[in-house]
PDB file of the backbone (N, CA, C, O) and the ligand in Angstrom, with CONECT records:
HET     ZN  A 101       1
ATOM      1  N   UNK A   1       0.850  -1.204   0.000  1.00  0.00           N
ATOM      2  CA  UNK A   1       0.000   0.000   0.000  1.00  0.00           C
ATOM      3  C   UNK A   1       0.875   1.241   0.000  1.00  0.00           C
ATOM      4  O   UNK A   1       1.801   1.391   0.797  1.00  0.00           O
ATOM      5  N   UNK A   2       0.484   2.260  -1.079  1.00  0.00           N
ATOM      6  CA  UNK A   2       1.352   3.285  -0.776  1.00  0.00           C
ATOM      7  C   UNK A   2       0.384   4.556  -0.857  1.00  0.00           C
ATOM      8  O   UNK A   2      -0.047   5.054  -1.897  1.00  0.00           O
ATOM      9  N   UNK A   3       0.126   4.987   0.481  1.00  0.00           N
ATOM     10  CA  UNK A   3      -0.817   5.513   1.125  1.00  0.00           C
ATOM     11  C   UNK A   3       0.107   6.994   1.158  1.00  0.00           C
ATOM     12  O   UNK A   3       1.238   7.011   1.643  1.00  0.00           O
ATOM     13  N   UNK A   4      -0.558   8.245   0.560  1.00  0.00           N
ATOM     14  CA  UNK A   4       0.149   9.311   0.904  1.00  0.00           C
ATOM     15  C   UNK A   4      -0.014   9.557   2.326  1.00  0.00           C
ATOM     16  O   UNK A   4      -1.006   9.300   3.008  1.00  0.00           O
ATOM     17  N   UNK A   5       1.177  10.135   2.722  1.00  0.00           N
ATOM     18  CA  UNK A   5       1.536  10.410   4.386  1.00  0.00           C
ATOM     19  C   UNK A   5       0.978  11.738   4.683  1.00  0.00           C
ATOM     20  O   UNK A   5       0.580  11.987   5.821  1.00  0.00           O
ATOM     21  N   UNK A   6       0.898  12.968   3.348  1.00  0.00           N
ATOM     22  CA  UNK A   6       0.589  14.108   3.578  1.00  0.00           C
ATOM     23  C   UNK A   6      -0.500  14.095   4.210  1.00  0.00           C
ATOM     24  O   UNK A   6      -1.375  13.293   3.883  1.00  0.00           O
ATOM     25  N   UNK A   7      -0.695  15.046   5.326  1.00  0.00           N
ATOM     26  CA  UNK A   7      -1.987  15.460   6.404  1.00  0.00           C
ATOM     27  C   UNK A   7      -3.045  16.485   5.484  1.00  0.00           C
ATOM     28  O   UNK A   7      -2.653  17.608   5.167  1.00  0.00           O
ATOM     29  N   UNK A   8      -4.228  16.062   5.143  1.00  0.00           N
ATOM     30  CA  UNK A   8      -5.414  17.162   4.534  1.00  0.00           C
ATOM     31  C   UNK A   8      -6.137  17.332   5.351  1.00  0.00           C
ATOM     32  O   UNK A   8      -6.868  16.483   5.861  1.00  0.00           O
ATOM     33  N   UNK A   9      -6.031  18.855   5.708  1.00  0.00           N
ATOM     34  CA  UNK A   9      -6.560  19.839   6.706  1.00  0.00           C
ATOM     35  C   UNK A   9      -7.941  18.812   6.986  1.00  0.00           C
ATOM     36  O   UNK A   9      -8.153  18.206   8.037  1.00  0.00           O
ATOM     37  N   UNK A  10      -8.775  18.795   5.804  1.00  0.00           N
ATOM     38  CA  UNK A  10     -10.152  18.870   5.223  1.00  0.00           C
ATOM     39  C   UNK A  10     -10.270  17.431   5.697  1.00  0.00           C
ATOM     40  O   UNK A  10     -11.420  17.257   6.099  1.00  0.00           O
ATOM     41  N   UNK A  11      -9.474  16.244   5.819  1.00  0.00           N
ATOM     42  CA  UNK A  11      -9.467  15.246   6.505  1.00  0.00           C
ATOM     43  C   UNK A  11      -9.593  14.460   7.434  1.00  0.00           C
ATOM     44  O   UNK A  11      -8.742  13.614   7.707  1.00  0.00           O
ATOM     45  N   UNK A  12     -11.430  14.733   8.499  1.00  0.00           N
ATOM     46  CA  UNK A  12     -10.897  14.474   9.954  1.00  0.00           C
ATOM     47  C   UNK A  12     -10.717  13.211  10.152  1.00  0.00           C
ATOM     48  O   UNK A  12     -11.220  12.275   9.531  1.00  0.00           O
ATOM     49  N   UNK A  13      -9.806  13.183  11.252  1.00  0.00           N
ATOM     50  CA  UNK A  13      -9.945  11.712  11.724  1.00  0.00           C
ATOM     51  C   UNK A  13      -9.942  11.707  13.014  1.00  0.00           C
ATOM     52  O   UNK A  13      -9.173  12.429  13.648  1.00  0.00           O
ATOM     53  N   UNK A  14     -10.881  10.814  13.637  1.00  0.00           N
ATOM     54  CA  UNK A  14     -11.595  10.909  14.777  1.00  0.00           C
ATOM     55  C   UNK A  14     -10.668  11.036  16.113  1.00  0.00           C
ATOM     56  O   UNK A  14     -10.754  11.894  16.992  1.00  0.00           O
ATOM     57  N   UNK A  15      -9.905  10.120  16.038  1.00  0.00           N
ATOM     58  CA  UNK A  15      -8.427   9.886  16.956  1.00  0.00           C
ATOM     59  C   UNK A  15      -7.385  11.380  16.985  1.00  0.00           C
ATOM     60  O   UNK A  15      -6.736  11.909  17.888  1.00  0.00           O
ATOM     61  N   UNK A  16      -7.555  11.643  15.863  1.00  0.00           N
ATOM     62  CA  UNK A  16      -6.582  13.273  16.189  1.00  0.00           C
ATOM     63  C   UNK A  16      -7.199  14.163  16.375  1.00  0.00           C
ATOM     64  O   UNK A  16      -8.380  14.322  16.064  1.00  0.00           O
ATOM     65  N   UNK A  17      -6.356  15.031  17.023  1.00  0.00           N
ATOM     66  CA  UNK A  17      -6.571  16.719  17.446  1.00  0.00           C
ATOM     67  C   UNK A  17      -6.649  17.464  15.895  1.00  0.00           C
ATOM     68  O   UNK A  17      -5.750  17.365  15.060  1.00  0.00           O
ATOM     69  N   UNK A  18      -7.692  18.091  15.738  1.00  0.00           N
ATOM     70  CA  UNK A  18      -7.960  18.281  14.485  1.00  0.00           C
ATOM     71  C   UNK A  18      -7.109  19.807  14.436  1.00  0.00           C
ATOM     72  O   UNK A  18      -7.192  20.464  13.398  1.00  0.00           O
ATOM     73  N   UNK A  19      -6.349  20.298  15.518  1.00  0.00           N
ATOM     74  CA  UNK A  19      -5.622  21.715  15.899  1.00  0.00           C
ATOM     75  C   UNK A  19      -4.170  20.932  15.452  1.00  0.00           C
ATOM     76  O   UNK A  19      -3.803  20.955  14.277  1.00  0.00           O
ATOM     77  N   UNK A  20      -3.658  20.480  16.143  1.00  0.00           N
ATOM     78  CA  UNK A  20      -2.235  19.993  16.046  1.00  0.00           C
ATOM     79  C   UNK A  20      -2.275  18.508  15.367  1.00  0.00           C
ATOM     80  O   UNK A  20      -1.107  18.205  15.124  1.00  0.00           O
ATOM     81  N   UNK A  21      -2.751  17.948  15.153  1.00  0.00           N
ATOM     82  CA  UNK A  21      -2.969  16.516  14.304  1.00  0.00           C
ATOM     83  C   UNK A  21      -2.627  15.096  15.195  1.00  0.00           C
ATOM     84  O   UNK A  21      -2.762  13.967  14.722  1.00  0.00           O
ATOM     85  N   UNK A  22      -1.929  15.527  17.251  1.00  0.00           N
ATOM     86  CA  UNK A  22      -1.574  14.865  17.656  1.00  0.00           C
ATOM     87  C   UNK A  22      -2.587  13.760  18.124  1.00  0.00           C
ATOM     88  O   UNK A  22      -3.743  13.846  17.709  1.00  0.00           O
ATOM     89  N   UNK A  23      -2.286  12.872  18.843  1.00  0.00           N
ATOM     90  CA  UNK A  23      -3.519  11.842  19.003  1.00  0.00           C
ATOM     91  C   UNK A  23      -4.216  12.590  19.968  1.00  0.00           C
ATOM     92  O   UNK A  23      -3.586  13.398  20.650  1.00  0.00           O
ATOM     93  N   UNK A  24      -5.880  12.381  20.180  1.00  0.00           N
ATOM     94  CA  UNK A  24      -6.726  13.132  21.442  1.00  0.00           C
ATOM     95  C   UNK A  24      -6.902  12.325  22.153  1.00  0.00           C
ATOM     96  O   UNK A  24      -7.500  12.707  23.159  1.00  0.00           O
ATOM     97  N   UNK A  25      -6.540  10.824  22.118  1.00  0.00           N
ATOM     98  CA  UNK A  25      -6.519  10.592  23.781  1.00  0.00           C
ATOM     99  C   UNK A  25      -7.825   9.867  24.023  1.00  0.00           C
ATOM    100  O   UNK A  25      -7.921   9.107  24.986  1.00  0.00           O
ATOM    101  N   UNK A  26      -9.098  10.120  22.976  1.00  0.00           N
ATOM    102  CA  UNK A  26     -10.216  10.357  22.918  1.00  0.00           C
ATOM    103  C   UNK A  26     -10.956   8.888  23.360  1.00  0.00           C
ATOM    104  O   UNK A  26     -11.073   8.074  22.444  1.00  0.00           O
ATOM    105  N   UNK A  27     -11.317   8.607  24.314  1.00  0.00           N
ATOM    106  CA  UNK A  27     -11.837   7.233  25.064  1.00  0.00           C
ATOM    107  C   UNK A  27     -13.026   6.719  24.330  1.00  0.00           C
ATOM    108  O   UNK A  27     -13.483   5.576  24.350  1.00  0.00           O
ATOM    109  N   UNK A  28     -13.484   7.852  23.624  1.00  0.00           N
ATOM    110  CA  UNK A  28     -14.194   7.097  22.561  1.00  0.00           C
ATOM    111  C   UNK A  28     -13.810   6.095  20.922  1.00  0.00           C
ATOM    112  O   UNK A  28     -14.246   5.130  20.295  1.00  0.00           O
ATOM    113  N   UNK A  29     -12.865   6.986  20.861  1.00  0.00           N
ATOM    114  CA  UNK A  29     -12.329   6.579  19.469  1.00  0.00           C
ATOM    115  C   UNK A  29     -11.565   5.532  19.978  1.00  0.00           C
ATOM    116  O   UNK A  29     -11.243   4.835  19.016  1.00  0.00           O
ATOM    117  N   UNK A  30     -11.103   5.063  21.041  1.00  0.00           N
ATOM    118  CA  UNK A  30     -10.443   4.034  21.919  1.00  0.00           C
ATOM    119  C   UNK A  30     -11.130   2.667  22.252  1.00  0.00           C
ATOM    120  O   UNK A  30     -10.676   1.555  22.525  1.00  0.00           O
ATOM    121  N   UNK A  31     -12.354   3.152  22.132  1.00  0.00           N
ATOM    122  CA  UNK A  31     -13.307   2.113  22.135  1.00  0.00           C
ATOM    123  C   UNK A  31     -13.460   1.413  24.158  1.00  0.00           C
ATOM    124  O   UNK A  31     -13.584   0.241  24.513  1.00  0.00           O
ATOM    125  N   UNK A  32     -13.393   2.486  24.913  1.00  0.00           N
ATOM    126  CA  UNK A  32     -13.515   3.142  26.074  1.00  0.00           C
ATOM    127  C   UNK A  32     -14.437   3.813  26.483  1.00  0.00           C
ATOM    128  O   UNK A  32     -14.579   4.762  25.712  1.00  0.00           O
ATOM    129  N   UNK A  33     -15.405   3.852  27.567  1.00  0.00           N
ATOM    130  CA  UNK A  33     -16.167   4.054  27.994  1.00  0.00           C
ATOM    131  C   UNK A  33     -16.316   5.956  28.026  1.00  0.00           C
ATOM    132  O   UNK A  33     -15.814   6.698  28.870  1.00  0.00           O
ATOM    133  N   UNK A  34     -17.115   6.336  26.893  1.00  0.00           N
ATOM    134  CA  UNK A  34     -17.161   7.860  27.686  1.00  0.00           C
ATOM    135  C   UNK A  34     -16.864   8.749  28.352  1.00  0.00           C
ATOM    136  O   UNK A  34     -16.574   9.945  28.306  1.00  0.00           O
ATOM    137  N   UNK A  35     -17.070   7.406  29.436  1.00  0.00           N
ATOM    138  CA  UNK A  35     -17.605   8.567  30.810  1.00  0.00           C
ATOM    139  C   UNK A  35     -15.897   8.654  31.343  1.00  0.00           C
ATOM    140  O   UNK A  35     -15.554   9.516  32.152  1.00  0.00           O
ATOM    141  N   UNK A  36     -15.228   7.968  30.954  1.00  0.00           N
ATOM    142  CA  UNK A  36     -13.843   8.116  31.147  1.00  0.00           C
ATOM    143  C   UNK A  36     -12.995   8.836  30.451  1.00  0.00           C
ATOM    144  O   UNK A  36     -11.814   8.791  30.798  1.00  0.00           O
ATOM    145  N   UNK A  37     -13.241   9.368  29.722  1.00  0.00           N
ATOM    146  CA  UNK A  37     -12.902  10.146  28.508  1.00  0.00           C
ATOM    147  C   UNK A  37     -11.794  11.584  29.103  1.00  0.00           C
ATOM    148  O   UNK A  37     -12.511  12.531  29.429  1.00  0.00           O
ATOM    149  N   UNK A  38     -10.637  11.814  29.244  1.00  0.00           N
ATOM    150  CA  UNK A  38     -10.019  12.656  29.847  1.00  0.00           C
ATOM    151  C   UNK A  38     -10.831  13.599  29.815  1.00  0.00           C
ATOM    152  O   UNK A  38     -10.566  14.317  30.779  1.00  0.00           O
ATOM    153  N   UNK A  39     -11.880  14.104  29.112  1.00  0.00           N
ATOM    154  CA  UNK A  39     -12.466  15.308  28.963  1.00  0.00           C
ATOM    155  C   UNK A  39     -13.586  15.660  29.649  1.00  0.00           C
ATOM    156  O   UNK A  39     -14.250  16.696  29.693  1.00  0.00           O
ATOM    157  N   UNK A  40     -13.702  14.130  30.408  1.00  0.00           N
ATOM    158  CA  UNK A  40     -15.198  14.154  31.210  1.00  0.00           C
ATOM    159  C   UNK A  40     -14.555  14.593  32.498  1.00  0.00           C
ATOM    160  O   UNK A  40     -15.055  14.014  33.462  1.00  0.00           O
ATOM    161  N   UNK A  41     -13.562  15.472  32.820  1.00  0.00           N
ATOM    162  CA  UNK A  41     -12.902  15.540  34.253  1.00  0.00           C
ATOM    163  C   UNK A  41     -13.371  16.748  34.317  1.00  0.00           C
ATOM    164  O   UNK A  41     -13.676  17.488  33.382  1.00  0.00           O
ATOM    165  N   UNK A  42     -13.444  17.005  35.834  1.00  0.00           N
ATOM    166  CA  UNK A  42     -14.506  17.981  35.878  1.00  0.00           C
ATOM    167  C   UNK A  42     -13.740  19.227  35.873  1.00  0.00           C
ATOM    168  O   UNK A  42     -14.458  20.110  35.403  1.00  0.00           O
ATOM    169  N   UNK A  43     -12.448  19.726  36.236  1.00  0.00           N
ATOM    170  CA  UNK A  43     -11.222  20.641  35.528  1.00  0.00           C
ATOM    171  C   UNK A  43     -11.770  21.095  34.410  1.00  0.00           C
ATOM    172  O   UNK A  43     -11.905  22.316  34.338  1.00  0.00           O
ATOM    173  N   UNK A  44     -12.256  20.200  33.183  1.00  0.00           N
ATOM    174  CA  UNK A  44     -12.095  20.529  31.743  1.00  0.00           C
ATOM    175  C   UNK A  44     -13.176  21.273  31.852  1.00  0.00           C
ATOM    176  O   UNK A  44     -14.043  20.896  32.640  1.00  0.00           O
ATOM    177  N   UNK A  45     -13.393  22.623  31.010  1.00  0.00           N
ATOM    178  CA  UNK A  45     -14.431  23.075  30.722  1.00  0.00           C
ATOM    179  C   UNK A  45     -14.637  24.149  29.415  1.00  0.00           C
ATOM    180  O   UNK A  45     -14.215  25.306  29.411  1.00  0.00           O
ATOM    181  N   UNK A  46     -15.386  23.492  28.307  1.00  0.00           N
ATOM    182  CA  UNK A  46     -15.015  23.617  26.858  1.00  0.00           C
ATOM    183  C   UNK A  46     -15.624  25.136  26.849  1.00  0.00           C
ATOM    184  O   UNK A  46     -16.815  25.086  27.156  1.00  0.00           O
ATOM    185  N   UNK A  47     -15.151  26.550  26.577  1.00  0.00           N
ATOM    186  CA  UNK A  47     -15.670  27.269  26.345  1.00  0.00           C
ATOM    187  C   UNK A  47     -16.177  27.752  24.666  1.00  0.00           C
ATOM    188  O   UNK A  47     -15.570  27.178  23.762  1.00  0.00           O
ATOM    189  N   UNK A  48     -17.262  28.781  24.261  1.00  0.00           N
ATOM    190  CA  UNK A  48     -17.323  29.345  23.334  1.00  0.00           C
ATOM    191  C   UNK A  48     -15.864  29.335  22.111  1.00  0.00           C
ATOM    192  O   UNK A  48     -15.800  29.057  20.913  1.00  0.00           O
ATOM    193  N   UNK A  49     -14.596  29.887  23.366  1.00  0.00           N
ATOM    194  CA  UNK A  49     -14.106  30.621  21.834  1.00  0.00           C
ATOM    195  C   UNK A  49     -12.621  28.932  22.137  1.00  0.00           C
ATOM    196  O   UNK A  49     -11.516  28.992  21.597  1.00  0.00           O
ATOM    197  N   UNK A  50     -12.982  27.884  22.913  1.00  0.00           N
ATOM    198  CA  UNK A  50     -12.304  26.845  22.894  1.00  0.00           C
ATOM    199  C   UNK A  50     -13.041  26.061  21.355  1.00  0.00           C
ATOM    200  O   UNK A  50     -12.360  25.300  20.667  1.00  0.00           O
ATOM    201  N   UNK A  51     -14.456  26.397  21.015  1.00  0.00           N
ATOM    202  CA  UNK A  51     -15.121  25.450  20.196  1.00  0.00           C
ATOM    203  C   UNK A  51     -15.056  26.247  19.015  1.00  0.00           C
ATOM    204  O   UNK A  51     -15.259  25.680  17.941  1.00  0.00           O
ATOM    205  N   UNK A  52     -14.771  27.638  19.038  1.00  0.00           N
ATOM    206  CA  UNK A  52     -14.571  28.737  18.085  1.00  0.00           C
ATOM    207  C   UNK A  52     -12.986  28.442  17.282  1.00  0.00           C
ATOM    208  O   UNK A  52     -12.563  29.062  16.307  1.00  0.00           O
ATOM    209  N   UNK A  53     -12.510  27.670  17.786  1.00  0.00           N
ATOM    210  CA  UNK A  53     -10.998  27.322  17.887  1.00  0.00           C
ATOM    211  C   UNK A  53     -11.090  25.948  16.658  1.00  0.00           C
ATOM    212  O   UNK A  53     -10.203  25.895  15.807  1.00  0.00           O
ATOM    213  N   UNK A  54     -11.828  25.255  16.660  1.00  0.00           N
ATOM    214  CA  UNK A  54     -12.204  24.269  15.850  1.00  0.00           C
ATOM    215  C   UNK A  54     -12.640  24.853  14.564  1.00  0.00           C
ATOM    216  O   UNK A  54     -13.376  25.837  14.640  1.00  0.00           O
ATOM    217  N   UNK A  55     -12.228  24.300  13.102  1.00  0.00           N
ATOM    218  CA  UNK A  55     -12.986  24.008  12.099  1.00  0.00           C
ATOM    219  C   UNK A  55     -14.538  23.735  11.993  1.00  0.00           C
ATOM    220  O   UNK A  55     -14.745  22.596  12.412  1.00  0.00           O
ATOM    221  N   UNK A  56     -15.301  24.135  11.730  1.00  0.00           N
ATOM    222  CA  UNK A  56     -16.665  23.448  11.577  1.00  0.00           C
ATOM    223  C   UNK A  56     -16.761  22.509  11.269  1.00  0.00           C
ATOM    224  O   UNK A  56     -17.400  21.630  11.849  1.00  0.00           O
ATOM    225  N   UNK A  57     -16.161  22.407  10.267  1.00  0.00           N
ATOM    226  CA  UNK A  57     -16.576  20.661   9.588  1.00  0.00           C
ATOM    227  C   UNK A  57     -15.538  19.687  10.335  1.00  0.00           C
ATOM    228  O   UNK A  57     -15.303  18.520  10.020  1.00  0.00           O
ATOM    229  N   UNK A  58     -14.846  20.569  11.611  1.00  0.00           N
ATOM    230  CA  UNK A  58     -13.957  18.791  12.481  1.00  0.00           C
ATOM    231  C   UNK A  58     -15.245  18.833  13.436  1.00  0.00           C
ATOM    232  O   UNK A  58     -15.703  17.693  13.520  1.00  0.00           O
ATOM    233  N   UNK A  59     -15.923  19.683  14.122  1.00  0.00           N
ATOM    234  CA  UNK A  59     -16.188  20.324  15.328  1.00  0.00           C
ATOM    235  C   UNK A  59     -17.054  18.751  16.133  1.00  0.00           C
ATOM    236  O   UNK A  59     -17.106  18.405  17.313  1.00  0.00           O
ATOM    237  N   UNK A  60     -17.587  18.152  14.955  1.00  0.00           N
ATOM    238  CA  UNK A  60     -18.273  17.024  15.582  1.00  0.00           C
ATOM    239  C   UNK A  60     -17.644  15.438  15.538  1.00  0.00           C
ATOM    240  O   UNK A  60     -17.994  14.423  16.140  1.00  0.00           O
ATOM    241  N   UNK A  61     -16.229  15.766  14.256  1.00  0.00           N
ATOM    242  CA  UNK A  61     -15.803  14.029  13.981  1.00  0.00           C
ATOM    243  C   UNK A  61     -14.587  13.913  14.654  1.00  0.00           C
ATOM    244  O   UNK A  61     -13.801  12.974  14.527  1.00  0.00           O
ATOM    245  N   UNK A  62     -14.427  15.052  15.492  1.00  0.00           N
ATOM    246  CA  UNK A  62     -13.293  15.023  15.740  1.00  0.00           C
ATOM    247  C   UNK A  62     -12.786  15.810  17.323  1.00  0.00           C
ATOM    248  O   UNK A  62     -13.027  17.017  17.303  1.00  0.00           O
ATOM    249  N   UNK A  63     -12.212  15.367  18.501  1.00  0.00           N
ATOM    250  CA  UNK A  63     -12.433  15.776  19.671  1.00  0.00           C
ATOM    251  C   UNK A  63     -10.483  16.551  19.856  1.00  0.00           C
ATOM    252  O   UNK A  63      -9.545  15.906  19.388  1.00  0.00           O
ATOM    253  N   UNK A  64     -10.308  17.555  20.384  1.00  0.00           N
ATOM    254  CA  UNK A  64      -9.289  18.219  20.762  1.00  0.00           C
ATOM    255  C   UNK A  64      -8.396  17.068  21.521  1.00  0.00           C
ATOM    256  O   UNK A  64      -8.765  15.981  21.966  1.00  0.00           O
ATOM    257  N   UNK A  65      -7.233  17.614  21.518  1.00  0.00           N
ATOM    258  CA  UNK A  65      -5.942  16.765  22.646  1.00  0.00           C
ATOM    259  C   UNK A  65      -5.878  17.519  23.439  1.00  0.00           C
ATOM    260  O   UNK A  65      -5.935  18.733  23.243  1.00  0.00           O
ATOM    261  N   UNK A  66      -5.683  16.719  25.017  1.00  0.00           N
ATOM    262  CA  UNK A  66      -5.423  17.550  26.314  1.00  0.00           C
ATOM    263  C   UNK A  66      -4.562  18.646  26.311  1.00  0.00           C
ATOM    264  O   UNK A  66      -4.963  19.426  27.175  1.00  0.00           O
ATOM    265  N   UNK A  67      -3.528  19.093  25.728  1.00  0.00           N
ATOM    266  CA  UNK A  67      -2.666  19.815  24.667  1.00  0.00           C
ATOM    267  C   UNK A  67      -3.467  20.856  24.430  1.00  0.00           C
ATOM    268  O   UNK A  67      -3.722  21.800  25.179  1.00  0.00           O
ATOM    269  N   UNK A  68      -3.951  20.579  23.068  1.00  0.00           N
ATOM    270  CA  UNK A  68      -4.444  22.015  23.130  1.00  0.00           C
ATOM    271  C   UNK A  68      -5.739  22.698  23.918  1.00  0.00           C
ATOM    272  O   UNK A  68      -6.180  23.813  23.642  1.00  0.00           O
ATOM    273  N   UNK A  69      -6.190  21.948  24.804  1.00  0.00           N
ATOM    274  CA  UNK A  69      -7.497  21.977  25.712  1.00  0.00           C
ATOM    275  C   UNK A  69      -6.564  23.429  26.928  1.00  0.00           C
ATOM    276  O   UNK A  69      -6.896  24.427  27.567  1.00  0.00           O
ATOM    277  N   UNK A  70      -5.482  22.745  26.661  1.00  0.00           N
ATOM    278  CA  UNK A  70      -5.257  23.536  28.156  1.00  0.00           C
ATOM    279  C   UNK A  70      -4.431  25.366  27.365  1.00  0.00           C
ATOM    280  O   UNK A  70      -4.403  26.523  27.784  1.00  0.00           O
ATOM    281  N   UNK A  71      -4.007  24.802  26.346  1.00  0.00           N
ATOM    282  CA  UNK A  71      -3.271  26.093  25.723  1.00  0.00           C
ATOM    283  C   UNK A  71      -4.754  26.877  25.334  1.00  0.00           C
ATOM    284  O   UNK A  71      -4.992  28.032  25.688  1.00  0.00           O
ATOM    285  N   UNK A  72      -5.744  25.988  24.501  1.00  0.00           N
ATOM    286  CA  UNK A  72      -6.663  27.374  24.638  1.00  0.00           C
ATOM    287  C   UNK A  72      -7.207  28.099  25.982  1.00  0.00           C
ATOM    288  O   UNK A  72      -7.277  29.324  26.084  1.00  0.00           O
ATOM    289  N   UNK A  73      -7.626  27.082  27.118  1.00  0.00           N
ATOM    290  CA  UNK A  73      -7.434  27.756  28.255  1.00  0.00           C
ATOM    291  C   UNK A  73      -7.398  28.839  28.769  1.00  0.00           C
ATOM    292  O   UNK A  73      -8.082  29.758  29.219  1.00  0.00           O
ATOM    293  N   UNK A  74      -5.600  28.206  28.429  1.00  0.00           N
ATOM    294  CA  UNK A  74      -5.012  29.276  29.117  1.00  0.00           C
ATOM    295  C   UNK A  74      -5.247  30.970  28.532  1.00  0.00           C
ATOM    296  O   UNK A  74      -5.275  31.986  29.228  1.00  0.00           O
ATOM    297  N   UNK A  75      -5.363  30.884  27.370  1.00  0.00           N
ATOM    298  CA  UNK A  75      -6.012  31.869  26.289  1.00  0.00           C
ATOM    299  C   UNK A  75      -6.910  32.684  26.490  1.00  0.00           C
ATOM    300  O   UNK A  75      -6.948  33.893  26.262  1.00  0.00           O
ATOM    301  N   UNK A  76      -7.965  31.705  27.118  1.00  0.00           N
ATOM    302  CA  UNK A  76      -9.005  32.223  27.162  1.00  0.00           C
ATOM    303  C   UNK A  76      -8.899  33.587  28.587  1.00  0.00           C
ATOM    304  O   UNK A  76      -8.190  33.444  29.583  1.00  0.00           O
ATOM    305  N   UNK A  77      -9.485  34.406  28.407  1.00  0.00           N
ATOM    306  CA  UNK A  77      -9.790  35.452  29.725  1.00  0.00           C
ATOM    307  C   UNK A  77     -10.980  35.095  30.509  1.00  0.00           C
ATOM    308  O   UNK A  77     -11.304  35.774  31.483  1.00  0.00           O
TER     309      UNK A  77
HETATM  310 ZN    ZN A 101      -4.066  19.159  19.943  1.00  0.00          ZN2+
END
């Protein structure tokens, strides 16, 4: 198989951070219970301009990495 390696923006895939392309960790795409999901911790809390931060067309196939969860964050005021 010779599968191009190049990353297309326009490409989500469920397992990556659709911001940095790193893996999200994502307990769903893991095939892991939800409710365990690093993101279900009660710390995390997704704001407006954290989801403003996303592509539209990743915003639903595709879940952030703890990574950039905390850099937008920190961003945020
Ligand atoms: Zn990321």
């Amino acid at each position: 198989m010779t599968t191009p390696t190049n990353s297309q923006p326009n490409t989500p895939q469920a397992n990556l951070c659709p911001l940095c392309g790193e893996e999200n960790r994502c307990a769903i795409t893991a095939g892991d219970d939800p409710a365990s999901c690093w993101c279900q911790a009660p710390e995390i809390e997704f704001t407006e301009a954290m989801k403003a931060a996303v592509p539209s067309h990743l915003r639903l196939s595709a879940c952030l990495c703890p990574a950039c969860i905390s850099a937008l964050a920190s961003r945020t005021e």
